[in-house]
Each structure stands twice: as structure tokens, then as C-alpha cells.
C-alpha positions as CSV (number, residue, x, y, z in Angstrom):
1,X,7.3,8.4,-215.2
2,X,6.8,10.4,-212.1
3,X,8.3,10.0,-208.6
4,X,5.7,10.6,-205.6
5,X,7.4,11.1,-202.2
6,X,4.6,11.5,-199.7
7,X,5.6,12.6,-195.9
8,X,2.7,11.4,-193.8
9,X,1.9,11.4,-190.0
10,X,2.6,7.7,-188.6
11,X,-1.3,7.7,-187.8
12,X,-2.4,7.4,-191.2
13,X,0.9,5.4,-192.6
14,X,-1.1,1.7,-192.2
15,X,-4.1,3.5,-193.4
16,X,-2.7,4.5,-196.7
17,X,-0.2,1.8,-196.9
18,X,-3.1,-0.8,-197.4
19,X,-5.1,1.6,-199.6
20,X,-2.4,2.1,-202.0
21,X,-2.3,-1.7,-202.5
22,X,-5.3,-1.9,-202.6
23,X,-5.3,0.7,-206.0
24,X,-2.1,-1.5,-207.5
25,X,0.7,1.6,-206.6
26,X,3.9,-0.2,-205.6
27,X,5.6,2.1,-202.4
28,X,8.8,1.8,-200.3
29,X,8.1,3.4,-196.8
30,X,10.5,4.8,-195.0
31,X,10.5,6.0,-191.3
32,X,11.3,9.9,-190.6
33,X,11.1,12.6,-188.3
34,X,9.3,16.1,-188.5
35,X,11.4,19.1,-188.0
36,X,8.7,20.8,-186.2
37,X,6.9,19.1,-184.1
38,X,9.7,16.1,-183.5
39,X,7.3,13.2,-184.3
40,X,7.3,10.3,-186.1
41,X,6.4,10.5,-190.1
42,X,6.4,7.9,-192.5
43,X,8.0,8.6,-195.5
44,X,6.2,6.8,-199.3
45,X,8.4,6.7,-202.2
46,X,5.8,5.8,-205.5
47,X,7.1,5.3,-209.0
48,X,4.4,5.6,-211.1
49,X,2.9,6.7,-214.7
50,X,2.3,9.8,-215.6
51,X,-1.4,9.1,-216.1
52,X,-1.4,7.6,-212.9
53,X,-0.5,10.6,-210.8
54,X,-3.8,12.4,-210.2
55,X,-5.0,8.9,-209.2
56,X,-2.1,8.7,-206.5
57,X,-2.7,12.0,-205.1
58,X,-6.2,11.1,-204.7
59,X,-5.4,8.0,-202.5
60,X,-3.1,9.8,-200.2
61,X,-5.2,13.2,-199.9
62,X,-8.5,10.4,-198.9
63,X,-6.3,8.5,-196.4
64,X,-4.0,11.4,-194.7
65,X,-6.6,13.9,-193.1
66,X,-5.3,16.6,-190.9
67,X,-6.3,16.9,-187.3
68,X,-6.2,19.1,-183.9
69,X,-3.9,18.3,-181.3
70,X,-2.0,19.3,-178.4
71,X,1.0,20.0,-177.8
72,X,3.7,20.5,-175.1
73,X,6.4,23.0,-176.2
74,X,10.2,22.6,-175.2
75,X,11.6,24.6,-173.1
76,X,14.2,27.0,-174.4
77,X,17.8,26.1,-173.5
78,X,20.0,28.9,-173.5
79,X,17.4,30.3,-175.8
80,X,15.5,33.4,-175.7
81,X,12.7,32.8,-173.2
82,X,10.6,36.2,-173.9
83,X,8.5,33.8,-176.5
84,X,8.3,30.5,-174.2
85,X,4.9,29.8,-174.1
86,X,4.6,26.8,-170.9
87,X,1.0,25.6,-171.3
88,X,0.0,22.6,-174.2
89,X,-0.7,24.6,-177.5
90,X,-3.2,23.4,-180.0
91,X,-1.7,22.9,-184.0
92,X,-2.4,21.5,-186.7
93,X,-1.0,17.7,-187.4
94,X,-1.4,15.4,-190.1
95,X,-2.7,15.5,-193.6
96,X,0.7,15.0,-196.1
97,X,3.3,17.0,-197.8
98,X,4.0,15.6,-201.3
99,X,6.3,15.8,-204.3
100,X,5.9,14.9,-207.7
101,X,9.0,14.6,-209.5
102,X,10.1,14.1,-212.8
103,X,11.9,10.6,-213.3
104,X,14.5,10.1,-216.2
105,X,14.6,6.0,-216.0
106,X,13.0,3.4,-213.6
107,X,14.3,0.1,-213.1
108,X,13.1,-3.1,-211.3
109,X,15.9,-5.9,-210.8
């Protein structure tokens, strides 16, 4: 039994949401917030089968495709302004970060 935990923009949460349904994976979603950029994630939790984890991975990596976009930065408070950049900067959002973890028991009341 494996543990997926899936960080994914909140752009492509509904998107796989419905997909992984759709493929019989049972998930709890939780709502989070990246470090780096500040913005909304969603956050999938997925128990599955071990021989059901390449098939999860495949789901999310079809339905969480990175992108381009813009981006204000925040100004430094009190920090070091020598590396302030003050126009929009263009990085790289969305896609998913994902762990597979081992799971010792799995119980459904």
C-alpha cells in the first residue's frame, strides 16, 4: 500500500480531481499555500495499491502541466534591496510535486 500526496497548482485541482474519479482513485484534497510564489495549491492525499501507483502518477502528470507566467515580486522589507528586481518576472508555475510513500496499514471506518 502506497501513499501519494500530490501538491498541485489550484488551476489544474478540478481538472485532476474529476480525472482521478474518473480512473476509480479515492483522494482527500486539501487547500495549501506555496512557499515560493505565495499562491494557492491544492494538496491530494491517495491511498492506493502498489500496482496502482504508476497508474496514479500517470493521471496527475496528464492533468497538472506546467506553464509561464508572470509575476510581481515583493518588495524587500528591511531586506537587502541590492537583489530587488521591480518589474513582473516570468517563472515557471504549475505541473505537481509528488510523494510516494510507503504505508504500514490503511483503514476505512
Amino acid at each position: 500500500m502506497k501513499m501519494i500526496i500530490a501538491v498541485v497548482q489550484d488551476q489544474d485541482s478540478n481538472k485532476l480531481s474529476s480525472a482521478l474519479v474518473e480512473h476509480n482513485f479515492r483522494a482527500t484534497k486539501l487547500a495549501s499555500t506555496g512557499g515560493f510564489l505565495k499562491s494557492g495549491n491544492t494538496t491530494f492525499m491517495i491511498g492506493t495499491e502498489d500496482a496502482r501507483v504508476e497508474k496514479a502518477l500517470s493521471v496527475i502528470r496528464e492533468n497538472c502541466q506546467s506553464r509561464e507566467q508572470l509575476v510581481a515580486p515583493v518588495s524587500p522589507m528591511g531586506g537587502n534591496a541590492d537583489s530587488y528586481v521591480p518589474y513582473p518576472v516570468e517563472v515557471e508555475v504549475g505541473g505537481a510535486t509528488v510523494f510516494v510513500l510507503p504505508i504500514e496499514q490503511f483503514h476505512h471506518f
